[in-house]
C-alpha positions in Angstrom: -3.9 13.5 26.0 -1.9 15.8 28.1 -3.4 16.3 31.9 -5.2 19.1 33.1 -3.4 19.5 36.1 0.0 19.8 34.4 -1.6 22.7 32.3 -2.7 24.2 35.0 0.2 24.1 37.4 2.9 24.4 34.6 0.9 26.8 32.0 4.0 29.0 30.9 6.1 25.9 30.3 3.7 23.7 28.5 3.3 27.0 26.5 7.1 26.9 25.6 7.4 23.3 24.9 4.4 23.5 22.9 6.1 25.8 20.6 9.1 23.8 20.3 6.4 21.6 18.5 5.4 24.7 16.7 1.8 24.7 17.5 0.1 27.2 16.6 -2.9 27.8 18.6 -1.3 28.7 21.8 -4.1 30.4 23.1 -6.2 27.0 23.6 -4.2 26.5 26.6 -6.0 29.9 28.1 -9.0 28.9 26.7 -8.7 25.3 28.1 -7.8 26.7 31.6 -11.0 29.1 31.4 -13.5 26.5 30.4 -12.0 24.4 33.3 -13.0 27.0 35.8 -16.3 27.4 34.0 -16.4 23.6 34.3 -15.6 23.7 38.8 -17.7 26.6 39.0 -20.9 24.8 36.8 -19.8 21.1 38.9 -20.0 23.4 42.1 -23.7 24.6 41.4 -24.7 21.5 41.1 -23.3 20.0 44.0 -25.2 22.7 46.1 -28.3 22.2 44.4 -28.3 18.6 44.8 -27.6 18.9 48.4 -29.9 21.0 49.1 -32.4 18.7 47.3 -30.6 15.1 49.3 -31.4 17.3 53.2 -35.3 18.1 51.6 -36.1 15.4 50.7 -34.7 13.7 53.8 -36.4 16.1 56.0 -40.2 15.3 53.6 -39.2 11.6 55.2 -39.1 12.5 59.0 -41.8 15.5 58.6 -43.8 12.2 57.0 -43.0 9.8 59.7 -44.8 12.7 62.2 -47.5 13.3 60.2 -46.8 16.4 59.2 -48.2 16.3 56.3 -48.6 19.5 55.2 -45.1 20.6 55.9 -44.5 17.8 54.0 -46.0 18.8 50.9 -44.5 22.6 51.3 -41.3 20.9 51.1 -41.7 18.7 48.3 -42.6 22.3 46.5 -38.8 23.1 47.0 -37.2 19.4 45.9 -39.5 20.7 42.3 -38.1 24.4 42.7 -34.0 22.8 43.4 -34.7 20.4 40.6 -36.0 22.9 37.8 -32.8 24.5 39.0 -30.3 21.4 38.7 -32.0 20.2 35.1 -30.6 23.9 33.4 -26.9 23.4 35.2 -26.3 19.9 34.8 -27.0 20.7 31.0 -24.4 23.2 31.0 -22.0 21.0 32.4 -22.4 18.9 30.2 -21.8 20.8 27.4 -18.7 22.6 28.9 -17.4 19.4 29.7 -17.5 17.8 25.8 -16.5 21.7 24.5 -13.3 21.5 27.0 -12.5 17.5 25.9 -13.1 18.0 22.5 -10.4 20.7 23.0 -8.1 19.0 25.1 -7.6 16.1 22.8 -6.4 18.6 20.1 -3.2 19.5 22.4 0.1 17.5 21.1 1.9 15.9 23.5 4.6 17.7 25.1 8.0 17.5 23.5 11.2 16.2 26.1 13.8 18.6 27.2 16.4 17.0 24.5 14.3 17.6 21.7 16.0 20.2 19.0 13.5 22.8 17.8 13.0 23.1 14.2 10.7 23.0 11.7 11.7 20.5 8.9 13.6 17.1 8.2 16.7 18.7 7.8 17.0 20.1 11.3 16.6 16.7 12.9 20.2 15.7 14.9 22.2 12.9 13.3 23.0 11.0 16.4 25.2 8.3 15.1 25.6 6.2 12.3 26.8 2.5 12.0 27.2 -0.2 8.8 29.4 0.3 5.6 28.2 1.8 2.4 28.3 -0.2 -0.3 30.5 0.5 -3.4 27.9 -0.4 -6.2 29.3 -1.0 -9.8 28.3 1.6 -13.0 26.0 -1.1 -13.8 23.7 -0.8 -10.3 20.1 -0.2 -10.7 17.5 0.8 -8.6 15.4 -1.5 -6.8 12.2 -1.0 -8.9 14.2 -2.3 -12.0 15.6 -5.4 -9.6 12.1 -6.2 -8.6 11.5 -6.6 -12.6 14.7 -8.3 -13.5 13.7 -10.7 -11.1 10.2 -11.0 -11.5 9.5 -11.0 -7.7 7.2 -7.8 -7.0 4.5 -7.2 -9.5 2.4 -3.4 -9.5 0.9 -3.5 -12.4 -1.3 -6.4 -11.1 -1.7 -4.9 -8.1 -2.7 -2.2 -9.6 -5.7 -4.1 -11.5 -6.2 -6.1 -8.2 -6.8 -3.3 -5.8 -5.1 0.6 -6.9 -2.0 2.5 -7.4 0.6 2.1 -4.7 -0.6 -1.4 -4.0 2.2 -4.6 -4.6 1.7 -8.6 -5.5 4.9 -9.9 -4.3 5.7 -13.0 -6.0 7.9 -16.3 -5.5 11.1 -15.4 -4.3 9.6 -11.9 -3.4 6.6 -13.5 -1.1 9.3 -15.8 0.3 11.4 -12.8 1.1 8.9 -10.7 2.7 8.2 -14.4 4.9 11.7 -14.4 5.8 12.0 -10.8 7.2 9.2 -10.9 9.5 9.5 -14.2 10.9 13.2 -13.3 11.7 12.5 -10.1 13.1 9.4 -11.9 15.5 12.1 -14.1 16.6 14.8 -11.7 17.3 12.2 -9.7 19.2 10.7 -12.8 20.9 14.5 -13.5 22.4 14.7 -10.3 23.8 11.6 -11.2 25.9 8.9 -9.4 23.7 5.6 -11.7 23.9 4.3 -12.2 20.5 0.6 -11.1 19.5 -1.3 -11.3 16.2 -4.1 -8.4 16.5 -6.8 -7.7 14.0 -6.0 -5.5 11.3 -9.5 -3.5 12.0 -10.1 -1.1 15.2 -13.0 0.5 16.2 -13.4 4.4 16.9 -12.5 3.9 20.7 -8.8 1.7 20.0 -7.8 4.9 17.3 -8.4 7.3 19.6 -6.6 5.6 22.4 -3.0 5.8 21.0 -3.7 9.6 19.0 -4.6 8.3 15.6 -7.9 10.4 15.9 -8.8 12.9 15.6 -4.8 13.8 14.3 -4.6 11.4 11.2 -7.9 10.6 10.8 -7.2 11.6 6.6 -4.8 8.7 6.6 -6.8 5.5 7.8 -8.9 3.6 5.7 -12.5 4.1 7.1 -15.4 1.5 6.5 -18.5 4.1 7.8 -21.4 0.9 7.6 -19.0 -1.2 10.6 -17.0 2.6 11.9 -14.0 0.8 12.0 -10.4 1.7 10.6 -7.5 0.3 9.1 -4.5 0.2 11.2 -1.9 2.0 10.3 0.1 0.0 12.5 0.0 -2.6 14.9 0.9 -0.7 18.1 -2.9 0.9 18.1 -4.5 -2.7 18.5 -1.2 -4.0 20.2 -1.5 -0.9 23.1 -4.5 -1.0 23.3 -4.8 -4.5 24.8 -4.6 -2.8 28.2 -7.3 -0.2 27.9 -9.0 0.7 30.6 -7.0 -1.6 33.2 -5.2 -1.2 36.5 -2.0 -3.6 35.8 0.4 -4.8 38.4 3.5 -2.8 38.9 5.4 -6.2 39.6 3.7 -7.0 35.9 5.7 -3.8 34.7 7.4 -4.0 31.9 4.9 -5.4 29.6 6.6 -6.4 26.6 4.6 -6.7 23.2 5.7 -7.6 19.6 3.5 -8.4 16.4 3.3 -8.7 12.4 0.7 -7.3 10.8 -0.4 -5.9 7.5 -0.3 -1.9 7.7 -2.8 0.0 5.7 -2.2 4.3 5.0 -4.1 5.9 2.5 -1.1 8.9 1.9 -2.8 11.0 0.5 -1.1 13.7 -2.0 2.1 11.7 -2.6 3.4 11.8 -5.3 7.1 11.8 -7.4 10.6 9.7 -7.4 10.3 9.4 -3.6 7.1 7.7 -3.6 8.4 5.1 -6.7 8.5 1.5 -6.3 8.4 0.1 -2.6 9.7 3.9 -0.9 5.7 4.0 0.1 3.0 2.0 -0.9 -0.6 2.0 0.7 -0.2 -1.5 2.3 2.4 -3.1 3.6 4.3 -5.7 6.5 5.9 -4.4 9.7 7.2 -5.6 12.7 5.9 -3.6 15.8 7.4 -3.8 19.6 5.3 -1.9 22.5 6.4 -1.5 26.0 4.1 -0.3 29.2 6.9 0.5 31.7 6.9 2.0 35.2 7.1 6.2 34.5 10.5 5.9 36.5 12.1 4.0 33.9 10.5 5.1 30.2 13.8 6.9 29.2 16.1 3.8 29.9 13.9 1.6 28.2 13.9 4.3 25.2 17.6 3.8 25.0 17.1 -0.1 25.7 14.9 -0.4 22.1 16.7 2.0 20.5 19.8 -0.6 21.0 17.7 -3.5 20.4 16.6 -2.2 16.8 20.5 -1.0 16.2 21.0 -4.3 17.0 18.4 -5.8 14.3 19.6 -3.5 11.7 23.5 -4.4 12.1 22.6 -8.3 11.8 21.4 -7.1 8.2 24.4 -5.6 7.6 23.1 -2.5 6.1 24.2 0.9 6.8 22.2 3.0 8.8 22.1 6.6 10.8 20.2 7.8 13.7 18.0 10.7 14.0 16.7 12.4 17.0 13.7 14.0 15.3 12.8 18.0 15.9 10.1 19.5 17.2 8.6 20.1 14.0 9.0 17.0 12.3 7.7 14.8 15.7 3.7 13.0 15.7 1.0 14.3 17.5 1.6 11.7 20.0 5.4 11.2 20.6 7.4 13.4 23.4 10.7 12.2 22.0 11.2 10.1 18.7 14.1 8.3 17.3 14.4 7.7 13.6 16.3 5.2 11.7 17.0 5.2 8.2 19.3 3.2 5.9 21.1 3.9 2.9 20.0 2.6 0.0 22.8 3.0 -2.6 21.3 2.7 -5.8 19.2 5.6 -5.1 21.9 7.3 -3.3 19.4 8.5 -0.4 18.8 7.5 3.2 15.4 5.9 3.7 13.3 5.9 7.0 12.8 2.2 8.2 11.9 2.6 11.8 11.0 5.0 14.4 11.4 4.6 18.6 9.1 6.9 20.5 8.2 7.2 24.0 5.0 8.5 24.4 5.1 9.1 28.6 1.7 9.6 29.5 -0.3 10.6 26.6 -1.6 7.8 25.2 -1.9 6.1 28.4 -3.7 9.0 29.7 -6.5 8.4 26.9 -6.6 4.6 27.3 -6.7 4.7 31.5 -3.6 2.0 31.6 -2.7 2.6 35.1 -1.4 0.6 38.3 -0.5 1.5 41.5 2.5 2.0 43.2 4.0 0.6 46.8 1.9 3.6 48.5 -1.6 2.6 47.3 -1.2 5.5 44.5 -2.8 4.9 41.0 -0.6 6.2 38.8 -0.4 6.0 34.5 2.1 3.8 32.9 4.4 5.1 30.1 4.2 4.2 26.5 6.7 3.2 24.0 6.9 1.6 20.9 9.0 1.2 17.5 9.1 -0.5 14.2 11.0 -3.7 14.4 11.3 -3.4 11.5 9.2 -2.1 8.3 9.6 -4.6 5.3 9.3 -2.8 2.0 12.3 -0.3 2.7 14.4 -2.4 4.2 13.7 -4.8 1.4 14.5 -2.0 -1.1 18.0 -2.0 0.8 18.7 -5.0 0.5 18.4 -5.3 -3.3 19.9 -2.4 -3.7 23.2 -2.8 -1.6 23.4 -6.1 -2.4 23.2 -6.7 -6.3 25.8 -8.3 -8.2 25.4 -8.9 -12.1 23.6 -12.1 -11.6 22.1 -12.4 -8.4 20.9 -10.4 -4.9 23.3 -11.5 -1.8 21.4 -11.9 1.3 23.0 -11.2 5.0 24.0 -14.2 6.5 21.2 -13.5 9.5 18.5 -14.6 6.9 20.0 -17.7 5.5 18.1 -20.1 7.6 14.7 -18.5 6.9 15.2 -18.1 3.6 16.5 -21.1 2.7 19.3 -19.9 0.2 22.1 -17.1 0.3 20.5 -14.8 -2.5 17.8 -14.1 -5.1 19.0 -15.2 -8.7 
């Protein structure tokens, strides 16, 4: 949630960055500014009036202690005439203050300086890429026919188990999907990321925290009888852990990572890029989270956009970079980082992680603060990234790696899979 001090000191600019995000109702950050000065002017009122009420009644105690009893009672006549006069304002206030929240939390965050304007996909900034493309005989097929041929991801049956867009991965499949997210935990773990296994439910409270709701409320699994959600993703339980605490700045940087199951409802997809394990409704991921000192956010942006280069180069699959646009960022992030990898059968680059720092926003929401050498309490930045999701990279692997009778796995998951390829 952006501040309302930095909307109020900075209005043109938030304006301008906030159209680099192309939002469209510019004129909330007026209206947000007016219902702030309704809000002071309301909190004022009542201030007065409940001063004025605090100096009668302490003079009804002295007038008492005289016996001044009549003087006593005139004065208790205007504590009831300040209090019918509070009861009206504090209402108000009230109401002002939930009408200007409610408002507020529809505000994106603030895009970074770096971030490229634009509108779509395709004006998102290749930054760099890395890994070979394969050269894939005539005979290649995509991964949804490999995942047949080898009988190790079944959606028919998970179809009549649960729904469309929902997998049964199977022996070597199961054992594969094992494989990848115990070696990403321990390639995370070695890079000083604490490991953390959070439930796969939140309440209303832990959504709203990192900016799930109200912006993607559409896409979470709701149960109304318990109103809790689905996560999406672990770094909503996982960043949440600190909510509403005052850490140590000596503590700083905390360094999370979990596996969980990921549930998104995607609604409206549809089509050849939606086929086989390109999206599905649930699936495995690999989170990292980091709450850093604000000083330092953008070097540890670079640090976990190495450290997933890193993970994706010990697969030894092909990969780019994107620096996302203004258009095509979340609700939350002020500066994002995608990675995708080439899968060759398909001939098409397919999202498998993205690094965001989040500054203030969802920290701002949550109250994870902690304060500085002066005394000062201060919020903590954000950050997070997938590390990594399964069912693309997955897809990648298949796909780069078939031969005519078997799938070649990188040498990186050898030990935890126990064998050098699928056959």
């Amino acid at each position: 949630m952006l501040q309302l001090q930095a909307l109020r000191q900075n209005t043109q600019a938030v304006k301008d960055r906030l159209a680099i995000k192309n939002f469209k109702n510019i004129e909330w950050i007026d209206e947000i500014i007016a219902m702030d000065d309704e809000r002071k002017r309301l909190q004022l009122d009542s201030d007065t009036a409940q001063s004025k009420i605090n100096a009668a009644s302490k003079e009804i105690g002295q007038l008492m202690a005289k016996g001044q009893r009549e003087e006593a009672e005139t004065k208790k006549q205007e504590v009831v005439s300040y209090k019918s006069l509070l009861q009206p304002i504090a209402e108000k206030l009230e109401q002002v203050e939930k009408e200007l929240n409610d408002k507020l939390v529809l505000l994106p965050n603030l895009p970074a300086a770096i971030v490229p304007a634009g509108k779509t996909p395709a004006d998102n900034v290749v930054v760099r890429e890395g890994g070979n493309k394969p050269s894939l005989s005539k005979d290649a097929v995509p991964h949804w026919d490999l995942i047949k041929k080898y009988d190790i991801v079944d959606f028919e049956t998970g179809a009549k188990i649960t729904g469309s867009g929902f997998a049964l991965y199977k022996g070597q499949g199961a054992k594969l999907q094992r494989a990848l997210s115990h070696y990403f935990l321990d390639f995370n773990t070695a890079a000083g990321y604490t490991e953390y296994l959070p439930p796969l439910m939140v309440n209303e409270a832990t959504a709203y925290g990192t900016g799930q709701l109200p912006d993607k409320e559409g896409q979470m699994y709701y149960m109304p009888e318990d109103n809790f959600y689905m996560i999406p993703t672990s770094e909503v339980p996982v960043t949440n852990i600190y909510r509403d605490e005052i850490v140590k700045e000596e503590s700083l940087p905390i360094k999370m990572t979990a596996f969980s199951s990921c549930f998104r409802r995607e609604a409206g997809s549809f089509g050849k890029d939606v086929r086989g394990l390109n999206r599905v409704h649930q699936f495995d991921k690999v989170e990292i989270v980091q709450l850093v000192h604000p000083d330092k956010s953008y070097d540890t942006l670079d640090e976990m956009v190495q450290h997933v280069e890193k993970l994706l180069n010990s697969l030894e699959l092909p990969y780019r970079i994107l620096r996302l646009c203004g258009g095509d960022m979340s609700f939350a992030s002020a500066i994002t980082y995608d990675f995708e990898v080439f899968s060759a059968a398909q001939e098409k680059w397919l999202e498998v992680s993205s690094v965001s720092n989040f500054e203030t926003f969802q920290t701002n929401r949550m109250k994870i603060r902690f304060k500085d050498s002066d005394g000062k309490t201060k919020l903590v930045h954000s950050l997070n990234g997938s590390s990594l999701a399964l069912p693309r990279i997955m897809a990648c692997l298949l796909e780069n790696n078939q031969e005519a009778d078997k799938i070649n796995l990188p040498a990186a998951l050898h030990p935890y899979f126990g064998a050098a390829f699928i056959s």
